[in-house]
C-alpha positions as CSV (number, residue, x, y, z in Angstrom):
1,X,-169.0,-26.6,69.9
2,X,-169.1,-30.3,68.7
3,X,-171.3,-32.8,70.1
4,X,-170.2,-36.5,71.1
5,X,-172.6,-39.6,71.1
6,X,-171.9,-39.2,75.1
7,X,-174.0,-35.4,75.2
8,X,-177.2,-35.7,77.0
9,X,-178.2,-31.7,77.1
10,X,-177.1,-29.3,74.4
11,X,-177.4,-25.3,74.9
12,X,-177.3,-23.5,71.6
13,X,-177.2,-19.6,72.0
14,X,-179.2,-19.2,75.0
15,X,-180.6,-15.8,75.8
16,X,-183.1,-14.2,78.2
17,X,-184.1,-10.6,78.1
18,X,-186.4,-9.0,80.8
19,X,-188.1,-6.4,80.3
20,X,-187.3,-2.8,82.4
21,X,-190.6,-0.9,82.6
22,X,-191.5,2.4,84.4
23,X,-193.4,5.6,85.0
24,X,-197.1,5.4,86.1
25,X,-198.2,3.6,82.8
26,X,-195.4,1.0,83.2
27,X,-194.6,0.9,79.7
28,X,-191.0,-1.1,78.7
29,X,-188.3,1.5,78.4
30,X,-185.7,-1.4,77.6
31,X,-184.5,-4.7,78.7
32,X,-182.2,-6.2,81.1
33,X,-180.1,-9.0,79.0
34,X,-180.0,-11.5,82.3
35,X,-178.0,-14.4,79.5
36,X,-176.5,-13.6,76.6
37,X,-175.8,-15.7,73.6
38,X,-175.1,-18.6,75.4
39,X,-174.1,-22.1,74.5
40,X,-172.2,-25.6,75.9
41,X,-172.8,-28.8,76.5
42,X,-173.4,-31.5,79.2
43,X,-172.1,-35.2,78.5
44,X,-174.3,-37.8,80.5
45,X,-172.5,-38.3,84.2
46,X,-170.7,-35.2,84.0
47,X,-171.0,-32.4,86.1
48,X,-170.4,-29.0,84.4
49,X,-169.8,-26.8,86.8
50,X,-170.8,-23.3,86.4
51,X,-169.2,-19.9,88.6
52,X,-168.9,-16.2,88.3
53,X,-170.2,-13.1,90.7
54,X,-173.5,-12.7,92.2
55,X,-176.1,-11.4,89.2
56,X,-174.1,-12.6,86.5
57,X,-176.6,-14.8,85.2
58,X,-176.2,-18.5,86.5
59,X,-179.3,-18.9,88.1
60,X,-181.2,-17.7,85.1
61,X,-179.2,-20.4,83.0
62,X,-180.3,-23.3,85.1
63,X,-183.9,-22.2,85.3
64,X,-184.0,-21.8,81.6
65,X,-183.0,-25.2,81.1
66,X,-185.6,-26.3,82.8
67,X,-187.6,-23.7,81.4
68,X,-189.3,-22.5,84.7
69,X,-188.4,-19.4,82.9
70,X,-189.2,-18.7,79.3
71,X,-185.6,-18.2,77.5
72,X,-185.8,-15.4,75.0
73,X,-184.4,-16.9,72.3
74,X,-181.9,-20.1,71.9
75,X,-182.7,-23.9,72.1
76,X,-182.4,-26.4,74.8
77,X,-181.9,-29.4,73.3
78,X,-182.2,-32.8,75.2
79,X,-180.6,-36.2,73.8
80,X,-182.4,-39.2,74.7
81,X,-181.0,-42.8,75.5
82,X,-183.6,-43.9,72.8
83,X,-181.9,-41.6,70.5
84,X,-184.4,-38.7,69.5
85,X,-183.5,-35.6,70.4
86,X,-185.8,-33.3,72.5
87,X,-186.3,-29.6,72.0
88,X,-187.0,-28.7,75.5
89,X,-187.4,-24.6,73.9
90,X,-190.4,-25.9,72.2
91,X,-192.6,-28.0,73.8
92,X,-196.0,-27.0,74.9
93,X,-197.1,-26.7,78.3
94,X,-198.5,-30.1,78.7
95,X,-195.7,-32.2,76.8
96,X,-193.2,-29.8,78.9
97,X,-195.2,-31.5,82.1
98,X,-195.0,-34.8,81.3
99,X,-190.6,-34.3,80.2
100,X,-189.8,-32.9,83.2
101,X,-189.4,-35.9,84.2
102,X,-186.5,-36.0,82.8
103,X,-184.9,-32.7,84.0
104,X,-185.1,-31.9,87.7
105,X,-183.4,-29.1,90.2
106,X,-182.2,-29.1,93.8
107,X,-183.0,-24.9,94.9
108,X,-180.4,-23.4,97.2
109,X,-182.4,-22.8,100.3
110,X,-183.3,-26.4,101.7
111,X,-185.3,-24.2,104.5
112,X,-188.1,-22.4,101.8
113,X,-188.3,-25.0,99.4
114,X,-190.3,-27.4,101.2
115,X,-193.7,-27.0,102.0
116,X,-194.1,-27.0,106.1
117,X,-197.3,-28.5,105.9
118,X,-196.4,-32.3,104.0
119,X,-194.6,-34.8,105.4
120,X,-191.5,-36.2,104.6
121,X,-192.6,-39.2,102.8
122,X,-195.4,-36.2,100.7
123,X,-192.8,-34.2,100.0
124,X,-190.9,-37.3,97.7
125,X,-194.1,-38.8,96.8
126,X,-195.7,-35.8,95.2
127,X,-193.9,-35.8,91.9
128,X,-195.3,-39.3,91.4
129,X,-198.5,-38.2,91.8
130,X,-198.4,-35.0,89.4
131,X,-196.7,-37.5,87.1
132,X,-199.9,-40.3,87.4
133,X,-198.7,-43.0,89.6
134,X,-201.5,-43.4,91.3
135,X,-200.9,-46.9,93.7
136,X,-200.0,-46.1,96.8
137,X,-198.6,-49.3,97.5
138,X,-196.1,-48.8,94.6
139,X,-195.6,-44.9,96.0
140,X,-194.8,-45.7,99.5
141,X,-192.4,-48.5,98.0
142,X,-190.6,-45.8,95.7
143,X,-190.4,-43.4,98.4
144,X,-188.4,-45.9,101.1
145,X,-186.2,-46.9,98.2
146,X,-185.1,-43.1,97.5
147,X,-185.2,-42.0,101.4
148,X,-182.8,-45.0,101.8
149,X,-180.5,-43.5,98.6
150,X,-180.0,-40.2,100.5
151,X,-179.3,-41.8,103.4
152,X,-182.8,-40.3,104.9
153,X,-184.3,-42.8,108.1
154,X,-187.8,-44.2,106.9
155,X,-188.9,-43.5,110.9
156,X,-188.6,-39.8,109.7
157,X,-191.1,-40.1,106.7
158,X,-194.1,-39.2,108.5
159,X,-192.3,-36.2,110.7
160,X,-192.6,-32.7,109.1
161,X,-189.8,-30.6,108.0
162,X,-189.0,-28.8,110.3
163,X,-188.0,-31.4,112.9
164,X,-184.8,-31.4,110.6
165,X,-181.9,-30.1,110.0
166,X,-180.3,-27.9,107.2
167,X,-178.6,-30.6,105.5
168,X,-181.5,-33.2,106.2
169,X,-183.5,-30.7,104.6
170,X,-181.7,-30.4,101.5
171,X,-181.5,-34.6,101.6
172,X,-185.4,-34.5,101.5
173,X,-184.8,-31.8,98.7
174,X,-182.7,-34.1,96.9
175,X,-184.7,-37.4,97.0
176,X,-187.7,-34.7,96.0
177,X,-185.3,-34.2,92.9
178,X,-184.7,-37.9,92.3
179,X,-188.4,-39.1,92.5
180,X,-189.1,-39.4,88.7
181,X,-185.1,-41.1,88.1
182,X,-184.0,-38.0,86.1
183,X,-180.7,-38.3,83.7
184,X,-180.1,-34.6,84.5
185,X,-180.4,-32.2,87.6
186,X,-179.8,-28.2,88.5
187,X,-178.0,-28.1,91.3
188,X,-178.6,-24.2,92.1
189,X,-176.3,-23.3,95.0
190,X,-177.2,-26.6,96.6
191,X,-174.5,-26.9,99.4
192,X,-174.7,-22.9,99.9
193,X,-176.9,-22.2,102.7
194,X,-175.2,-25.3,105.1
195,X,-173.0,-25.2,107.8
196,X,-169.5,-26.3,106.6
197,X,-169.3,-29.5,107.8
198,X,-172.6,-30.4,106.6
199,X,-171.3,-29.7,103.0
200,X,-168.8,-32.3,102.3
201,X,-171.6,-34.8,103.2
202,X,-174.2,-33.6,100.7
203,X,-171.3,-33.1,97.9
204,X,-170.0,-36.4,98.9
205,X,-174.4,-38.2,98.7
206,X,-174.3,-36.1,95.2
207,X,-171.3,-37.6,93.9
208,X,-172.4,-41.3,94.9
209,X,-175.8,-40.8,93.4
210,X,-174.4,-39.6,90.3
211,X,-172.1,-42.5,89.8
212,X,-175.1,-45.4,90.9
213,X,-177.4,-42.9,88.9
214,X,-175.5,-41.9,86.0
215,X,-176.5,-38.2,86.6
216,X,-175.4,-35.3,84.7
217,X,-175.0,-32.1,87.1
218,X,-175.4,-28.4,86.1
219,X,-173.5,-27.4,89.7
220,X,-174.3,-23.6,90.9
221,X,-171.3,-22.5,92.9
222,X,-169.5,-19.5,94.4
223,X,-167.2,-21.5,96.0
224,X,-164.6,-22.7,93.6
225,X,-162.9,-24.9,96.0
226,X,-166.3,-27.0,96.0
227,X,-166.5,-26.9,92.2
228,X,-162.8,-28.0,91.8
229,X,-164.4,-31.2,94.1
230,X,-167.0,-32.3,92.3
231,X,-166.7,-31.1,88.7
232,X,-165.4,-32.1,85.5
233,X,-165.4,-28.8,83.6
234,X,-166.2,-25.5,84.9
235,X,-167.9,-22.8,83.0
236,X,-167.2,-19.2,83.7
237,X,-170.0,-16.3,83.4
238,X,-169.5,-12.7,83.7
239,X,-172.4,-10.4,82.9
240,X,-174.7,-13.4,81.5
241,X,-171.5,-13.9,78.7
242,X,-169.6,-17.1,78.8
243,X,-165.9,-16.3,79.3
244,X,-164.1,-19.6,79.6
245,X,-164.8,-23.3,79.8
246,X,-162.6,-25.7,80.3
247,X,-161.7,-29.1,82.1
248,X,-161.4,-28.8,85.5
249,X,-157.8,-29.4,86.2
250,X,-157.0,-27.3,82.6
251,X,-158.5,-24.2,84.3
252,X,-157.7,-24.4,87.9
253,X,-154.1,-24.5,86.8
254,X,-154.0,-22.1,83.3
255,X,-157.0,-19.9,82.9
256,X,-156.8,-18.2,79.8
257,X,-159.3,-15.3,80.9
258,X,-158.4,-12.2,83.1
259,X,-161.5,-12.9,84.7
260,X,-161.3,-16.1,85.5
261,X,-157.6,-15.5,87.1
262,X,-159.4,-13.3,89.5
263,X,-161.8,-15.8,90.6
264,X,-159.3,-18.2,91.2
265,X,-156.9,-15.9,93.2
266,X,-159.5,-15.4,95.4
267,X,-160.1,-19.1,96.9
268,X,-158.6,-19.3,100.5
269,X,-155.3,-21.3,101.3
270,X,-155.6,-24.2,103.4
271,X,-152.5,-22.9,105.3
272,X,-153.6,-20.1,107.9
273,X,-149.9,-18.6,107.6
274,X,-150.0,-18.2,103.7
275,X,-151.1,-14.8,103.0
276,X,-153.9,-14.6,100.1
277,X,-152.9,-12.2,97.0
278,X,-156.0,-12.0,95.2
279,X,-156.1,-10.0,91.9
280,X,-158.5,-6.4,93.0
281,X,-160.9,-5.9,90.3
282,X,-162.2,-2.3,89.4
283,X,-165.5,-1.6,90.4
284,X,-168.6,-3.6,90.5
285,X,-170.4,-5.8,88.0
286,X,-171.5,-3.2,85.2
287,X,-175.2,-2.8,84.7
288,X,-176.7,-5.6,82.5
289,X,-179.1,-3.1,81.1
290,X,-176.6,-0.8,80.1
291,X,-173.5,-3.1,79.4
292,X,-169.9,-1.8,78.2
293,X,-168.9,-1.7,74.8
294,X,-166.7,-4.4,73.2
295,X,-165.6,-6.9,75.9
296,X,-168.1,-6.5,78.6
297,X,-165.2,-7.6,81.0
298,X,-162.7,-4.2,80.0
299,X,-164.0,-1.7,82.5
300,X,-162.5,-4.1,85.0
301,X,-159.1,-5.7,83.1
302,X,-155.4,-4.4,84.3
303,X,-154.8,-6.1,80.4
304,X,-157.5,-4.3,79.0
305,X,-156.2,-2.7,75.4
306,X,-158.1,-0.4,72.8
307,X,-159.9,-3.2,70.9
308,X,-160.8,-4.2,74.2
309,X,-163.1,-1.2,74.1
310,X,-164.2,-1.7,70.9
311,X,-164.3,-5.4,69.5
312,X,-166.6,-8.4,71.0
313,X,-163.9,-11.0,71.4
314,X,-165.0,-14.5,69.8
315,X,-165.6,-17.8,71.9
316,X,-163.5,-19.8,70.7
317,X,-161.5,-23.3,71.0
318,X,-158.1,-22.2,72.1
319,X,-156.7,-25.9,72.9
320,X,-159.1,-29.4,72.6
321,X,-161.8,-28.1,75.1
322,X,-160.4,-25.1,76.6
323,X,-162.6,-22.1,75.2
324,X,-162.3,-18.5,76.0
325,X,-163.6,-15.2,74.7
326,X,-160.5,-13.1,75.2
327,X,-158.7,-11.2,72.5
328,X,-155.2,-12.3,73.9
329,X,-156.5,-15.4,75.1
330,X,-153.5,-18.0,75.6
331,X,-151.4,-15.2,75.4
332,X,-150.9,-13.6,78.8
333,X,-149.2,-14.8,81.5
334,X,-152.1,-15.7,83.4
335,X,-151.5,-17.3,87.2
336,X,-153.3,-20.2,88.3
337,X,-153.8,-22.7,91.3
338,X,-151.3,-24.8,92.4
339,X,-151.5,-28.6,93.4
340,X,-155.2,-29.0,91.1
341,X,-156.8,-31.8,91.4
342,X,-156.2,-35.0,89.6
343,X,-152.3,-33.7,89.2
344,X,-151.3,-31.2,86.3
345,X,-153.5,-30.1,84.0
């Protein structure tokens, strides 16, 4: 996968392995491969969004970049505007602090991830003061400016959270986020536990920080009618294996994986009177610690073929930035979305 002058974050082969213990002893009997070989890019403004089923790895891939979890093996590498390049896989513990500056994430639940007991304007302030800005002058004058970017009142700085609401919440969450003026953010299921009308407000703050900002956005979604709105490419994941990646409008409207067909045949119609026809997969999500043979995705495929069963399919560059890892990639008659965004594909 080629990088451009425009790439701010670069995953090569990413992979994290837990370890499965039992019996009395709890000694490792195996491992649970969470992520699995792993790699794409992020240009700088872009949001890459990133779908697929519950346990199939996302979650795991955004706090790897950040390395809140230890990947197994792989490298994170970060480009910076002064033009060194940062790997994030290696730093120690106390040069990881102080780069974490650059790399920040917004956590799903807006509810648990702040602590009830600081205030509004300690909540924002406290990456400051981890990161040794130590005037409180200049604090309190960094905090207004922020609350004021997520459209948070600065009479609510000194109020507690849990005079708020959910999508205040994740506001305060997201000027927590923006504190140290990050070029890249997680966005881990960040719309996921609101009310629907309180999404389109937060997806619409995200979008107009990123533009003022010039953020890049890993986006965390189940809901590919959100990720259609806000993203530029969309990764798929089944099983912690990349299946497709594409521009948005590309893959909405011709996904070259089975998988990735289903997904899509799954998003409600806006019209209450058109029936849905999604595309019934077999079964569940195989176990990750005892994965299929050949194309993880074949227990569950209606195209599934012998060398399905048998052969890893490659990742590879189908059309200019449409990848899949399908062995009749580009070949099937696969049915996407009509009327994609941003007109045909």
């Amino acid at each position: 996968m080629t990088t451009t002058n425009h790439t701010l974050l670069e995953v090569r082969n990413l992979t994290k392995e837990f370890p499965l213990r039992k019996g009395f002893f709890n000694r490792t009997q195996g491992s649970i491969k969470a992520v699995s070989d792993v790699s794409f890019t992020i240009n700088r403004g872009e949001t890459l969004g990133l779908v697929g089923e519950s346990g199939s790895g996302k979650t795991t891939i955004g706090r790897s970049l950040l390395r809140a979890i230890e990947p197994s093996s792989g490298k994170v590498l970060f480009h910076m505007d002064e033009g060194q390049t940062v790997d994030v896989t290696s730093l120690g513990m106390n040069e990881l602090r102080t780069f974490r500056r650059n790399m920040q994430m917004i956590f799903q639940d807006p509810y648990s991830s702040l602590n009830p007991r600081m205030t509004v304007r300690d909540i924002i302030a406290e990456p400051l003061v981890v990161n040794g800005t130590s005037n409180r002058t200049e604090i309190d004058a960094q905090v207004r400016d922020i609350a004021l970017r997520c459209k948070l009142n600065i009479e609510h700085l000194r109020r507690f959270p849990h005079a708020f609401s959910g999508g205040q919440r994740q506001r305060i969450g997201i000027a927590r986020a923006l504190a140290l003026n990050p070029a890249f953010i997680v966005c881990d299921e960040a719309v996921f536990a609101l009310d629907v009308s309180v999404q389109a407000g937060v997806i619409n703050l995200l979008q107009d920080l990123q533009v003022e900002l010039n953020l890049a956005y890993l986006f965390i979604a189940h809901d590919l009618s959100i990720v259609e709105h806000i993203s530029d490419r969309v990764a798929v994941l089944y099983l912690g294996r990349l299946v497709e990646l594409a521009a948005t409008p590309k893959l909405f409207a011709n996904p070259f994986h089975p998988y990735t067909e289903a997904l899509l045949s799954a998003i409600p119609e806006a019209d209450p009177d058109q029936p849905m026809r999604p595309v019934a997969l077999a079964g569940e999500i195989p176990n990750p610690a005892n994965p299929p043979s050949g194309c993880y995705f074949h227990p569950r495929c209606r195209y599934a073929e012998e060398i399905c069963k048998t052969t890893t399919p490659e990742w590879k560059e189908y059309q200019p930035g449409h990848f899949a890892a399908c062995h009749f990639a580009g070949e099937l008659a696969l049915k996407g979305v009509e009327n994609v965004k941003e007109g045909e594909a």
